[in-house]
Backbone as a ProteinNet text record, in pm:
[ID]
protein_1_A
[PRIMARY]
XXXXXXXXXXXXXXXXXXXXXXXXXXXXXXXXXXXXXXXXXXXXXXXXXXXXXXXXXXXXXXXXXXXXXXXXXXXXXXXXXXXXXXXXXXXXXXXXXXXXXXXXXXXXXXXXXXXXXXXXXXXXXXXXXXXXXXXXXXXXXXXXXXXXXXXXXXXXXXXXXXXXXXXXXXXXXXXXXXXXXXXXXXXXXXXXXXXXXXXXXXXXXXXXXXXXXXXXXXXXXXXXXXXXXXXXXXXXXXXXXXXXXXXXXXXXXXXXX
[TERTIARY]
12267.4	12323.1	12214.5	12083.9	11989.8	11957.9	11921.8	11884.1	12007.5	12144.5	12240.8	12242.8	12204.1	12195	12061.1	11951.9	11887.2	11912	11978.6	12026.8	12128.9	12247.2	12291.1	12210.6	12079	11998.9	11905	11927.9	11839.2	11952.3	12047	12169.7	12062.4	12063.8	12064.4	12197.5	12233.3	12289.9	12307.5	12361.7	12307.6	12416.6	12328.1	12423.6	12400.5	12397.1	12338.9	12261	12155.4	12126	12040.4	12039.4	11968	12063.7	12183.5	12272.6	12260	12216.3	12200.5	12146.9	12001.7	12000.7	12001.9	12137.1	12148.6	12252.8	12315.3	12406.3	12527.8	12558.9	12704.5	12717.4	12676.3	12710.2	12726.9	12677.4	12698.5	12805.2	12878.3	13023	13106.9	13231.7	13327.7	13475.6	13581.4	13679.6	13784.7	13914.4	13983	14053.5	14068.9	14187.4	14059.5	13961.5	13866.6	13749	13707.5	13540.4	13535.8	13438.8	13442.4	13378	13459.5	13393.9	13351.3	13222.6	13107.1	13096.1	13198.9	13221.2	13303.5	13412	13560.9	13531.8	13655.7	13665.3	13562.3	13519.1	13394.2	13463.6	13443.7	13469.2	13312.4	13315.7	13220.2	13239.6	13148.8	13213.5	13074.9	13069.2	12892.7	12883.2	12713	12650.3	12677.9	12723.2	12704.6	12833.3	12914.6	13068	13060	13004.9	13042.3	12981.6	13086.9	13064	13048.4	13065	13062.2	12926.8	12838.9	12748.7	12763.7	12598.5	12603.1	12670.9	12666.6	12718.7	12868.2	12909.7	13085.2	13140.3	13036.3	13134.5	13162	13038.4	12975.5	13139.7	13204.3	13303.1	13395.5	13401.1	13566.3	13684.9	13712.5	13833.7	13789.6	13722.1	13680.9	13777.4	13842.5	13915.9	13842.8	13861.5	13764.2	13883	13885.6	13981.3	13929.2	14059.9	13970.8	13826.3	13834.5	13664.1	13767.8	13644.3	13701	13645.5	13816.5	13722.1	13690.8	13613.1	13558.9	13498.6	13450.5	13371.7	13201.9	13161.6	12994.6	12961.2	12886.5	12770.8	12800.8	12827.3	12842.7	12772.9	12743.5	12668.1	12809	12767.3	12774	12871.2	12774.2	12881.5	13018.4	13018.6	13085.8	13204	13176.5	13285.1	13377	13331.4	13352.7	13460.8	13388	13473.1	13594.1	13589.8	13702.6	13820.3	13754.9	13843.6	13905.3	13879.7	13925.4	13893.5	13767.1	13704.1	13637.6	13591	13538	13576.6	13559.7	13654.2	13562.9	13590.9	13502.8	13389.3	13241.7	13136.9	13121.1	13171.9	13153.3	13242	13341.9	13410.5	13416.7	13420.4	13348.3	13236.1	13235.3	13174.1	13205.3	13256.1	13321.2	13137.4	13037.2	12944.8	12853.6	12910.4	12892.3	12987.2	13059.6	13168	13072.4	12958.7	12947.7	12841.7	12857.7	12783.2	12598.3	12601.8	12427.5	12388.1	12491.8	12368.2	12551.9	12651.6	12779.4	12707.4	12801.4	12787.7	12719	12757.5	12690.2	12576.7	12537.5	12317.7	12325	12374.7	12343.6	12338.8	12254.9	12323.4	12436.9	12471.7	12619.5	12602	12706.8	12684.7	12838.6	12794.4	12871.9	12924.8	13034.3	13130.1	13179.8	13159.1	13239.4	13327	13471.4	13536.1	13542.9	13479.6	13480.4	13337.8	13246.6	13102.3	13128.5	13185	13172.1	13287.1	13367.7	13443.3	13372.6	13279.3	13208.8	13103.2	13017.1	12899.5	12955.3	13095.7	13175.2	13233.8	13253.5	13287.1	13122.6	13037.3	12902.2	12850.4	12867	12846.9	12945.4	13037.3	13150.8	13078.2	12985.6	12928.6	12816	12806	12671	12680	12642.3	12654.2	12517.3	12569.9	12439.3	12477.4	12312.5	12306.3	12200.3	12244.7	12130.6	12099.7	11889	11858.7	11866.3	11940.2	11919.4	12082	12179.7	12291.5	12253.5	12128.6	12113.7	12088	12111.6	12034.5	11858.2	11808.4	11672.8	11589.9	11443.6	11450.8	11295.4	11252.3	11080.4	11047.9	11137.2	11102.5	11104.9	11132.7	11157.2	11223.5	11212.9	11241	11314.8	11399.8	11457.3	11350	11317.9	11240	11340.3	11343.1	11406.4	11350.1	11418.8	11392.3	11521.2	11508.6	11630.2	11637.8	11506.4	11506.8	11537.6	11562.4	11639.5	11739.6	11820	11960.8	12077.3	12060.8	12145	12041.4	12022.6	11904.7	11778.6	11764.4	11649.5	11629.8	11513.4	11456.7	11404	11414.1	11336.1	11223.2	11098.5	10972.6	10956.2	10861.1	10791	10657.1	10597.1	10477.8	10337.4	10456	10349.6	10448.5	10372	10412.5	10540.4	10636.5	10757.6	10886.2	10843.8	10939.5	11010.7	11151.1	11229	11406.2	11443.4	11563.7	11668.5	11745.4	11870.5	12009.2	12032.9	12176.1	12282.1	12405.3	12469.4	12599.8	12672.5	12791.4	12766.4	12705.2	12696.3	12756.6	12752	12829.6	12761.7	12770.7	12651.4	12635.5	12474	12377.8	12302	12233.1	12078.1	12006.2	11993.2	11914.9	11886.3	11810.7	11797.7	11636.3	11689.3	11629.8	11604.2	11494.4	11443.6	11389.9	11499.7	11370.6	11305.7	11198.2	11060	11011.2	10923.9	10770.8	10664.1	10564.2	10457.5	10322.5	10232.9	10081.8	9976.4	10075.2	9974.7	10011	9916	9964.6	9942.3	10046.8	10027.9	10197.2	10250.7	10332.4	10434.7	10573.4	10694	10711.6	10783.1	10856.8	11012.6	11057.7	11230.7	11261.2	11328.2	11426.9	11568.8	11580.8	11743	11827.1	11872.3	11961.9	11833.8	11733.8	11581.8	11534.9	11533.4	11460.2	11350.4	11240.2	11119.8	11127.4	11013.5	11007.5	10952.8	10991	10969.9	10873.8	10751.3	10649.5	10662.2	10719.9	10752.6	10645.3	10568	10484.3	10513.6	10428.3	10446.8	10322.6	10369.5	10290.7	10331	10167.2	10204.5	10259.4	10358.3	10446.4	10436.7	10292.1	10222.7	10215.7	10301.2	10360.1	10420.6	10444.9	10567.4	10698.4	10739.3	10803.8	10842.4	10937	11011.2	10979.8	10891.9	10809	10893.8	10923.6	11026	10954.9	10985.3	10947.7	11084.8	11117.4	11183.5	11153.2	11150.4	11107.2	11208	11134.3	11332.9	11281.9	11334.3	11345.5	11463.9	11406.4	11556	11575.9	11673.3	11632.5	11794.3	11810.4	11999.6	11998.8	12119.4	12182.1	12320.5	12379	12500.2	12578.8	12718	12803.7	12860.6	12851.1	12839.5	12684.2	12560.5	12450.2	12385.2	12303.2	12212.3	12065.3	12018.3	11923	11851.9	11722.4	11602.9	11510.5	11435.6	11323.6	11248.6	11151.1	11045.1	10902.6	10822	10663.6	10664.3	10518.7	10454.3	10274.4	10230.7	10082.9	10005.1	10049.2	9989.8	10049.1	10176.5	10233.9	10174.3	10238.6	10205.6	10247.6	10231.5	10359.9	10382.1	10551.5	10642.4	10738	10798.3	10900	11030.8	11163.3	11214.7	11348.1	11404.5	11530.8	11683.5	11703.2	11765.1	11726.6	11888	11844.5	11972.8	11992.7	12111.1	12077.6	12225.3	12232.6	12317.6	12294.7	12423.5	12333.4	12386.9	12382	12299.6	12311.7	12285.5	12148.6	12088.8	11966.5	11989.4	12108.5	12122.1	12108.4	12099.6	12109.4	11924.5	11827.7	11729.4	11589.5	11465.5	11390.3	11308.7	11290.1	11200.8	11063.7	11015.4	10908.2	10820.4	10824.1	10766.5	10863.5	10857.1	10974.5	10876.8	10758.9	10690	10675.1	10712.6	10684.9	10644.1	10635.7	10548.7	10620.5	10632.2	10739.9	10590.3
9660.9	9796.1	9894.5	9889.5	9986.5	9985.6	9844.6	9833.7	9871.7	9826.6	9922.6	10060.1	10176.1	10267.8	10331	10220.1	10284.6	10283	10158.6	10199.7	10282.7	10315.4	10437.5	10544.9	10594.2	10702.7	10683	10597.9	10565.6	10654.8	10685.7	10719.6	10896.3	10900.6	11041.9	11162.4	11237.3	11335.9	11444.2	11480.9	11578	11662	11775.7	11882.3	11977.6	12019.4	12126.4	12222.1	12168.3	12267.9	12387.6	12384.5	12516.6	12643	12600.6	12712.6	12765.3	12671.7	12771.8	12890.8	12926.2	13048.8	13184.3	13103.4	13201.6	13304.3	13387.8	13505.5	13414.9	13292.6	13235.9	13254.9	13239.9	13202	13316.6	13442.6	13559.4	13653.6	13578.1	13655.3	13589.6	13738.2	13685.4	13712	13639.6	13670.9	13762.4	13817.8	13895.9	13850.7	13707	13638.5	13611.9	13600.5	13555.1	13547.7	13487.1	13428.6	13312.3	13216.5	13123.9	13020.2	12925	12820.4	12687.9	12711.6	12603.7	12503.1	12432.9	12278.3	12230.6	12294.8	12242.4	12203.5	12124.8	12101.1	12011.3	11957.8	11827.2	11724	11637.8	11505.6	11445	11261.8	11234.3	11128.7	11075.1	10973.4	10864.7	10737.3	10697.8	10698.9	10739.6	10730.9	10654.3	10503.8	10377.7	10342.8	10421.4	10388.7	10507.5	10650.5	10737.5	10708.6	10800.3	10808.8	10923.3	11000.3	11205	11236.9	11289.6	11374.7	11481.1	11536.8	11670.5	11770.4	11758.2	11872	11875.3	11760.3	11753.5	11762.3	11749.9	11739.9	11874.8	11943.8	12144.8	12174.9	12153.2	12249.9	12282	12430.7	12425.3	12373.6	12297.7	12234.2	12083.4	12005.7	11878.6	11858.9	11729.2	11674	11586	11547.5	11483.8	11338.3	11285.1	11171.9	11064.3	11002.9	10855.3	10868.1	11032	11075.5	11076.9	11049.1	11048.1	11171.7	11269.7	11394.6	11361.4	11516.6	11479.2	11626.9	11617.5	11760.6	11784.7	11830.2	11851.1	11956	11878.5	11791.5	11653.2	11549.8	11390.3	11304.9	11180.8	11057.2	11066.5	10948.3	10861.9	10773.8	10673.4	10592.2	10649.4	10762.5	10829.1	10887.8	10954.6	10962.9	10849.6	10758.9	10593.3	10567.9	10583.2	10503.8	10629.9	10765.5	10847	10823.6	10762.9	10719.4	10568	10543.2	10342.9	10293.8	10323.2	10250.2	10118.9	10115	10050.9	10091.1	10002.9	9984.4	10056.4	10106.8	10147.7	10071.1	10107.6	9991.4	9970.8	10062.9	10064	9949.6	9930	9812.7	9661.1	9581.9	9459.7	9442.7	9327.7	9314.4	9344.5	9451.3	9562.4	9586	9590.9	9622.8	9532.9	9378.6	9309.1	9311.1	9377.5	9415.2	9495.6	9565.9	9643.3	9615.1	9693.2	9635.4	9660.1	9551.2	9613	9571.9	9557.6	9541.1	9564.5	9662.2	9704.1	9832.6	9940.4	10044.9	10164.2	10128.5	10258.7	10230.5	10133.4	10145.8	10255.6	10288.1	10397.9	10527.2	10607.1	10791.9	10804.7	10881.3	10920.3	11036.2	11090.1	11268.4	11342.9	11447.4	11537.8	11614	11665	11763.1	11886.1	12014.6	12099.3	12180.3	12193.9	12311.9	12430.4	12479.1	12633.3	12683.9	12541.9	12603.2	12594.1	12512	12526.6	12642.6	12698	12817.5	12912.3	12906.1	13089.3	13087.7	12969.9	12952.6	12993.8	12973.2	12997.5	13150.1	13204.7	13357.1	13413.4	13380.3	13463.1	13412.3	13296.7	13267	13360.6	13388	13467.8	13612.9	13691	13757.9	13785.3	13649.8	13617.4	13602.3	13644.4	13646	13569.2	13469.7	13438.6	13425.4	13444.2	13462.9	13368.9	13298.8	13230	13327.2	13346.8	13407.4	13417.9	13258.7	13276.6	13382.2	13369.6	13444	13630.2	13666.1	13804.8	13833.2	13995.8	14038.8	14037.2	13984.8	13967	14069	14123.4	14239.5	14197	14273.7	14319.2	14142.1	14094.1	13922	13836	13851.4	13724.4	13611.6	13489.3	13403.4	13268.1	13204.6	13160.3	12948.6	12894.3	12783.5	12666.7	12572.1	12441.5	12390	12333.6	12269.5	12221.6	12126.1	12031.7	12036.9	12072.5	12140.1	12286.2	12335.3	12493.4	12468.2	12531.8	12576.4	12520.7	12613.9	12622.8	12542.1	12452	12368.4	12441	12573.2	12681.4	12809.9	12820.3	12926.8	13055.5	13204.2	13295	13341.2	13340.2	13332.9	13513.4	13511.4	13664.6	13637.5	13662.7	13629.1	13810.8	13912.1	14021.2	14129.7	14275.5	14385.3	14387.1	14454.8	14506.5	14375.6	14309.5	14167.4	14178.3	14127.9	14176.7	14089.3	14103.2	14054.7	14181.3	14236	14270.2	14237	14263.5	14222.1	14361	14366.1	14474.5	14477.7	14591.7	14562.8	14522.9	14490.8	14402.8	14419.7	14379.6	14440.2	14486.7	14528.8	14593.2	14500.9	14481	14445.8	14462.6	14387.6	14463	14364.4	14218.9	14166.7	14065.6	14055.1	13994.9	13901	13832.2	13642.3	13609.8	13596.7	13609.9	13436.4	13319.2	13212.8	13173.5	13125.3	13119.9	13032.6	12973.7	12906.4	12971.1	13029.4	12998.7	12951.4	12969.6	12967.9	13088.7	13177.4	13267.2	13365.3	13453.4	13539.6	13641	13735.2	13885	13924.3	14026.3	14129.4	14104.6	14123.4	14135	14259.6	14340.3	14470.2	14454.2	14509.4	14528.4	14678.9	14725.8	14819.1	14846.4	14922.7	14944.6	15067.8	15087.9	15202.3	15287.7	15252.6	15341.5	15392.2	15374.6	15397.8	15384.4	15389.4	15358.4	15209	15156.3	14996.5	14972.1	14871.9	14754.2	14686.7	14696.4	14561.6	14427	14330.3	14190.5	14100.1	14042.9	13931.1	13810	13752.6	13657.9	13536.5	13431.9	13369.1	13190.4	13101	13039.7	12905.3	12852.3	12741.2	12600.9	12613.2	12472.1	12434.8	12506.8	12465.7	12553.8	12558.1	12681.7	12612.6	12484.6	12400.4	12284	12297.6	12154.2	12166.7	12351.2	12331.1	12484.4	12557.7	12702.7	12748.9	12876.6	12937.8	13065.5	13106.2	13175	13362.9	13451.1	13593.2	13673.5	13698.3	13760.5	13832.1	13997.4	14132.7	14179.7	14290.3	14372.9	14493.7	14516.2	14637.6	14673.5	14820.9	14872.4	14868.8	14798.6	14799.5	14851.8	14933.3	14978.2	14909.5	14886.4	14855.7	14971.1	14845.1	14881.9	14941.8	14878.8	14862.4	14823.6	14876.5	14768.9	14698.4	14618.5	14570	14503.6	14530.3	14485.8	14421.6	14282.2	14266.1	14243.4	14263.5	14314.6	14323.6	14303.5	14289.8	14435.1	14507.8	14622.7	14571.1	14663.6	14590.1	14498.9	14596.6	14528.5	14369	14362.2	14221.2	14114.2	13967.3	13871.6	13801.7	13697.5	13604.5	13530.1	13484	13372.3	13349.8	13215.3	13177.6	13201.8	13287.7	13289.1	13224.7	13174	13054.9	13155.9	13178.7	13239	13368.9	13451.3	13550.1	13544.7	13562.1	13578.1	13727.4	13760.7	13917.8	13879.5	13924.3	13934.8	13988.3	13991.7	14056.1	13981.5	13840	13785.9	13712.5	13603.5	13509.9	13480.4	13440.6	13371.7	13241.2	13186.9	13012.3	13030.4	13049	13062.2	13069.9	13015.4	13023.4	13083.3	13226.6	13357.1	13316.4	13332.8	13286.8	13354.8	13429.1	13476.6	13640	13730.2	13852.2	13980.6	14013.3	14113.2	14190.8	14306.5	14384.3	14551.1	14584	14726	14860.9	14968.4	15050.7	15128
-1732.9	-1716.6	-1677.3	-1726.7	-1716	-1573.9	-1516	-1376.6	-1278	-1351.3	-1190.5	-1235	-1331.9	-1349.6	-1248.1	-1269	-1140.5	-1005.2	-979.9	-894.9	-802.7	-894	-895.4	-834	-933.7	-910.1	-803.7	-686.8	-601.5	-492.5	-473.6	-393.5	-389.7	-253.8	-214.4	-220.8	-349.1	-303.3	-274.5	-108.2	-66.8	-112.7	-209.9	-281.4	-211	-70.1	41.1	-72.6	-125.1	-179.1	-116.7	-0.5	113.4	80.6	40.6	30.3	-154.6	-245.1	-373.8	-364.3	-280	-267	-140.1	-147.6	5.8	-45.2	-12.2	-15.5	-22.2	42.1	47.8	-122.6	-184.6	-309.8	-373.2	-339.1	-425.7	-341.9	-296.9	-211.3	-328.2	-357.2	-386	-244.5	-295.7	-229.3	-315	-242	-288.4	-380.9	-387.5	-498.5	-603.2	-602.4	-735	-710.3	-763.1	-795.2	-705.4	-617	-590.9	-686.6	-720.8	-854.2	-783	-816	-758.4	-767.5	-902.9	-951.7	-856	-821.4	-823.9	-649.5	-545.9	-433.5	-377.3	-428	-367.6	-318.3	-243.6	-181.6	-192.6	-147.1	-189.2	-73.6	-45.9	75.8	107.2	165.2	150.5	290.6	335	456.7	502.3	461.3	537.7	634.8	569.3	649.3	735.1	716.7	818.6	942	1051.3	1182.9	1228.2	1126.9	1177.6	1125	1224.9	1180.1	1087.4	1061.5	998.3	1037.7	1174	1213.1	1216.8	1218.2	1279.6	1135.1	1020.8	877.9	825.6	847.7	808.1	881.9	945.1	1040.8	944.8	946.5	838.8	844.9	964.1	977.5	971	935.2	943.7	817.5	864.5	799	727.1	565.8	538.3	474.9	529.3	540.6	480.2	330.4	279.6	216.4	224.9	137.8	-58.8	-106.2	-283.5	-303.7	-398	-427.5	-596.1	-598.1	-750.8	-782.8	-907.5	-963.1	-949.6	-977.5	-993.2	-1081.2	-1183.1	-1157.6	-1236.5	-1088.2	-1110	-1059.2	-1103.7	-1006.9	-954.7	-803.2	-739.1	-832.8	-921.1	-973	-1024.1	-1145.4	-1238.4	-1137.8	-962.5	-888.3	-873.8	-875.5	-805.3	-909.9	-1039.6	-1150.1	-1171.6	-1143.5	-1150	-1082.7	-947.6	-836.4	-832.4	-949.4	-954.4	-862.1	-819.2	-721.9	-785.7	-919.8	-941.2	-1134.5	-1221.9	-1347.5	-1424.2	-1546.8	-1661	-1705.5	-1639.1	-1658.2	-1809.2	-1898.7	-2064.6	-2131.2	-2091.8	-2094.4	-2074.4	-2198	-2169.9	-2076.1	-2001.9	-1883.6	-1765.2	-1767.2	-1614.3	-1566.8	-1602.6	-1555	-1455	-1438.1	-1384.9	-1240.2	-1258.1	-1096.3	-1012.1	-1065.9	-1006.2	-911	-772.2	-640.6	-664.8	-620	-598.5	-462.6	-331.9	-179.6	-96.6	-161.2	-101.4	-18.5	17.2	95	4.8	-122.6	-215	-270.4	-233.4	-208	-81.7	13.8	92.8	50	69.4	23.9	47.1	-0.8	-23.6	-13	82.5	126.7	34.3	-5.7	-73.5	11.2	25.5	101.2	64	67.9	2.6	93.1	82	182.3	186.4	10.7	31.6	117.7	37.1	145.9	292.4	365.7	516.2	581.6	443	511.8	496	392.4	365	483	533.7	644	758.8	810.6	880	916.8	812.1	793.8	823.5	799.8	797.1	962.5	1027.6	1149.6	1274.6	1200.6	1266	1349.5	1255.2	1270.1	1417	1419.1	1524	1686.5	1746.4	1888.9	1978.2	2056.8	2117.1	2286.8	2314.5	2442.3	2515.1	2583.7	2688.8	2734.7	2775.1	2863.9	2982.8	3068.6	3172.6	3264.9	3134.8	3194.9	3144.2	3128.4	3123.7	3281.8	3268.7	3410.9	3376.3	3533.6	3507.1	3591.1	3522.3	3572.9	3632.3	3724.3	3754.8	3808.1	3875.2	3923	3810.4	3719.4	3601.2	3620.9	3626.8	3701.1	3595.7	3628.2	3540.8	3565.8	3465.9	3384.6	3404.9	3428.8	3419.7	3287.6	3220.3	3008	2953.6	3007.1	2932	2795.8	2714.4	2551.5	2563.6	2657.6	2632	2599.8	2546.7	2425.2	2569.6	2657.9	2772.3	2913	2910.9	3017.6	3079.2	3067.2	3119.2	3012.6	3047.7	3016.5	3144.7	3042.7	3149.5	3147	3280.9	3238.9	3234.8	3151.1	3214	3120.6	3280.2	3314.4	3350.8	3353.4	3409.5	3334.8	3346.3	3268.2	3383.1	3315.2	3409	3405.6	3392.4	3391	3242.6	3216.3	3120.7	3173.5	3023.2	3032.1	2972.9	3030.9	3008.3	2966.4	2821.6	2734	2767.3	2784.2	2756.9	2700.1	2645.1	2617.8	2498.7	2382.1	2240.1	2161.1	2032.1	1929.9	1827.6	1717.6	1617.3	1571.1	1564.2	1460.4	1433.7	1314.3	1206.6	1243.8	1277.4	1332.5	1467	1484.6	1611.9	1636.3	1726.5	1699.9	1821.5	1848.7	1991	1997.2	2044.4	2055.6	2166.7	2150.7	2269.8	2297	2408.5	2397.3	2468.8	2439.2	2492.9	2397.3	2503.2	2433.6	2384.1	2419.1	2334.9	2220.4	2217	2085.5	2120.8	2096	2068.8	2067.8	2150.7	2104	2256.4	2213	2283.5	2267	2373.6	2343	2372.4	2231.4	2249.9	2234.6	2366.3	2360.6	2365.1	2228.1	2256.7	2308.3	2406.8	2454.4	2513	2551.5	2596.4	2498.6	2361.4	2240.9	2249.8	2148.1	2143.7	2139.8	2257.1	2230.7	2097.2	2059.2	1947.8	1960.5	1886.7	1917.1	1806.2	1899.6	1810.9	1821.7	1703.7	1706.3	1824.1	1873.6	1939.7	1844.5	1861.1	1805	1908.6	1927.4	2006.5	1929.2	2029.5	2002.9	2031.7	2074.1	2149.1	2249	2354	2483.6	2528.5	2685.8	2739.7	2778.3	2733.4	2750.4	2618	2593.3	2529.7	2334.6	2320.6	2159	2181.3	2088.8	2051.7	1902.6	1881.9	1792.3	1776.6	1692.8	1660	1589.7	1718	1636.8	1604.7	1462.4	1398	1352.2	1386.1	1344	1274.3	1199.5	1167.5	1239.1	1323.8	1441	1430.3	1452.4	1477.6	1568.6	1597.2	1725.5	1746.9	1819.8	1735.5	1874.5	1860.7	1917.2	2079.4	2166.5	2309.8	2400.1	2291.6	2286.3	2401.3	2485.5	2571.5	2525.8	2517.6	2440.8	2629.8	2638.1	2644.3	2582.2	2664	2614.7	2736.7	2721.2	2837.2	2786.9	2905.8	2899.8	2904.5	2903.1	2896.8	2919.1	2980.4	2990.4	2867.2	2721.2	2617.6	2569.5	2622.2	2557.9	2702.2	2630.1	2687.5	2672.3	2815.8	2880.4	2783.1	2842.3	2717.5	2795.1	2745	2842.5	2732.7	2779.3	2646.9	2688.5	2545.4	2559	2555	2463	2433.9	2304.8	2257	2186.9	2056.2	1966.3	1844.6	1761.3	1773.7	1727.4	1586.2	1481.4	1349.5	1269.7	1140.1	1064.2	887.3	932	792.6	855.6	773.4	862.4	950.8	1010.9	1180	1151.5	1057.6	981.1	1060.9	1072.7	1033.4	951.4	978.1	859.1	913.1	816.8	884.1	875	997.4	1020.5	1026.2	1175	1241.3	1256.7	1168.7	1174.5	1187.6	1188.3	1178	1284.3	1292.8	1379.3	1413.8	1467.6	1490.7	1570.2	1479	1595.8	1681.4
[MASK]
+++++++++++++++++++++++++++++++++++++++++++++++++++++++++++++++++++++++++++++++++++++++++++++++++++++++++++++++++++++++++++++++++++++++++++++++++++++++++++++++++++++++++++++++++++++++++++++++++++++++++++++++++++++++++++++++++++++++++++++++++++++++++++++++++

């Protein structure tokens, strides 16, 4: 019993815990509280065919998945689900698998989390650079690792990308490559430019970095980003406007009015 108990605890489960301390969790809704035990499914790596990404969707059907509560093993779902008999019972502990599908991790599912990630993504607007207007000769990059297959270069003062029409937001996410370091300028509506860190990404091709400010932008907004003699060249991918992280890890956010 002791040795299939470790093995039990050899099972990876992924309790998304990136989201314990994010804001999803300190939203309530209008009918209540959201309760953090309840709505789990449990399902093992070894049989799935849906990625990370195709499971996160709020409409992913989670089909033939076993639900259950948390905080549970692996096994303790299994045996809720008569998947497998009460190991406390006689020799029921000898049924139990040791080289079946649940030696694999076993991924955890929740539906209220991929509806609240969902409501906060709602928020977010993104833009390939290469469908902005391009200004001062800025020239659009071939990069099969760009978001949208290219990037736009700017290479000299005066060169710049043009967003218009937007919707309000507090932050904004500029991602990049180049090799060097210093300062981007963002303007909004002809405001005072913005000086955004640049920091290098290893490469002007196929390596990205992510610069995230908190800047107002109010709705029906034009947003610029553009060289000025003091900044320096970068090839940029795209840009994301909202209001929460942008599913992001702030990196690189410092900047200078």
């Amino acid at each position: 019993m002791e040795n299939c108990i470790r093995i039990r605890e050899r099972f990876v489960q992924l309790l998304l815990s990136a989201f314990l301390t994010s804001s999803v969790f300190g939203q309530t809704r209008s009918e209540g509280t959201i309760v953090l035990c309840d709505h789990w499914s449990i399902q093992s790596s070894a049989i799935l065919t849906d990625n990370g990404k195709v499971i996160s969707q709020p409409d992913y059907a989670a089909k033939d998945w076993y639900p259950t509560l948390v905080p549970t093993t692996v096994l303790a779902a299994l045996v809720a689900n008569k998947v497998y008999p009460d190991p406390y019972y006689g020799n029921n502990y000898m049924e139990l698998p040791g080289v079946r599908r649940w030696d694999k991790p076993a991924v955890y599912l929740n539906s209220f989390i991929n509806n609240a990630v969902a409501q906060v993504k709602a928020d977010e607007q993104l833009f390939e650079a290469e469908k902005a207007v391009l200004v001062g000769g800025a020239s659009k990059v071939a990069d099969k690792s760009a978001s949208g297959g290219h990037m736009v270069n700017l290479a000299k003062p005066g060169q710049g990308l043009s967003f218009v029409n937007l919707n309000q937001a507090s932050k904004l996410a500029i991602r990049y490559a180049s090799v060097n370091v210093g300062t981007l300028s963002v303007v909004v509506n002809k405001n005072k430019a913005v000086k955004v860190n640049v920091h290098s990404s290893g490469a002007v091709t196929g390596s990205f970095l992510n610069a995230i400010i908190n800047i107002v932008i109010p709705k029906g907004a034009k947003l610029d980003i553009l060289l000025d003699t003091s900044d320096v060249a970068l090839n940029v991918d795209k840009i994301i406007l909202g209001t929460g992280d942008l599913g992001l890890p702030r990196i690189f956010g410092i900047c200078h009015h």
